[in-house]
matplotlib code that plots the C-alpha trace (Angstrom):
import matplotlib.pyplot as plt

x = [111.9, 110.3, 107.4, 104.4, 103.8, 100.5, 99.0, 95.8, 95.1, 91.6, 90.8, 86.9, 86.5, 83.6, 80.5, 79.6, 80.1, 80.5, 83.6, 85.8, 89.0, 88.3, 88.1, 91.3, 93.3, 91.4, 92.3, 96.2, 96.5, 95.5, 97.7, 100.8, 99.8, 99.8, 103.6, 105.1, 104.3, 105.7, 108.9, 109.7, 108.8, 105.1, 103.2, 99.1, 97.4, 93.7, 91.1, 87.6, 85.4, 82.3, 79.9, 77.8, 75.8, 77.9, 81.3, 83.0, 85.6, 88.5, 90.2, 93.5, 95.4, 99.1, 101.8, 105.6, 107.7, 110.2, 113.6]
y = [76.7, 79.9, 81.6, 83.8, 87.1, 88.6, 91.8, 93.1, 97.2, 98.2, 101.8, 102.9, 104.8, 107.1, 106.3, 110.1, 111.1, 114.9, 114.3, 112.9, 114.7, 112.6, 109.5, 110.1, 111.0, 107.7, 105.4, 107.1, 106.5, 102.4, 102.6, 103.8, 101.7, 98.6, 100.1, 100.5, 96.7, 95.7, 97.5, 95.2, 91.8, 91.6, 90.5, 91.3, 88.3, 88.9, 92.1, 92.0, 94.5, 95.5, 97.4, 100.1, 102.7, 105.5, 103.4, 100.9, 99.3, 97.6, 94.9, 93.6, 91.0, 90.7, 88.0, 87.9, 84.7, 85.6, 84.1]
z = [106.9, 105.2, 107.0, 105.4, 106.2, 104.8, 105.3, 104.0, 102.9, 102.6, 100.9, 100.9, 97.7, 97.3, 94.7, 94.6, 90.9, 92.1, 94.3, 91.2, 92.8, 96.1, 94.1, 92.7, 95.3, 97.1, 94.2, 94.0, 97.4, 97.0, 94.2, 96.3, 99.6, 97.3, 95.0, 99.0, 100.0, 96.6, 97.2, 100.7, 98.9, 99.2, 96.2, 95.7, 96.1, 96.4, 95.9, 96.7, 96.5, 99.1, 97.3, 99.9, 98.7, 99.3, 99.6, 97.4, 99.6, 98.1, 100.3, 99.1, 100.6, 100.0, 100.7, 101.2, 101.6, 104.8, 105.0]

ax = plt.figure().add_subplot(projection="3d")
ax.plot(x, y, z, "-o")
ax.set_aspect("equal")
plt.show()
């Protein structure tokens, strides 16, 4: 019988429109936390988003079907 594994990655991106460099290094680091998991199997399954006022924090869940 096949198990689950899941794992969830949550990156906090910041809303201030004068620190577009740390955005982007932020969101490019999501993107290479989420390409990683997808190189050992796992597949993104869910994002939700928590808007704060300073933060917008992404919370991705992933699964991967173990053998």
């Amino acid at each position: 019988m096949a198990t689950m594994s899941i794992q969830t990655i949550e990156t906090r991106v910041t809303k201030d429109d004068n620190e577009i460099q740390a955005q982007s290094r932020q969101l490019a680091n999501r993107s290479e936390d989420l390409s990683s998991h997808a190189r050992v199997g796992y597949a993104l399954t869910h994002t939700a988003t928590i808007d704060g006022t300073e933060y917008v924090t992404f919370v991705d869940t992933l699964t991967r079907v173990n053998d």
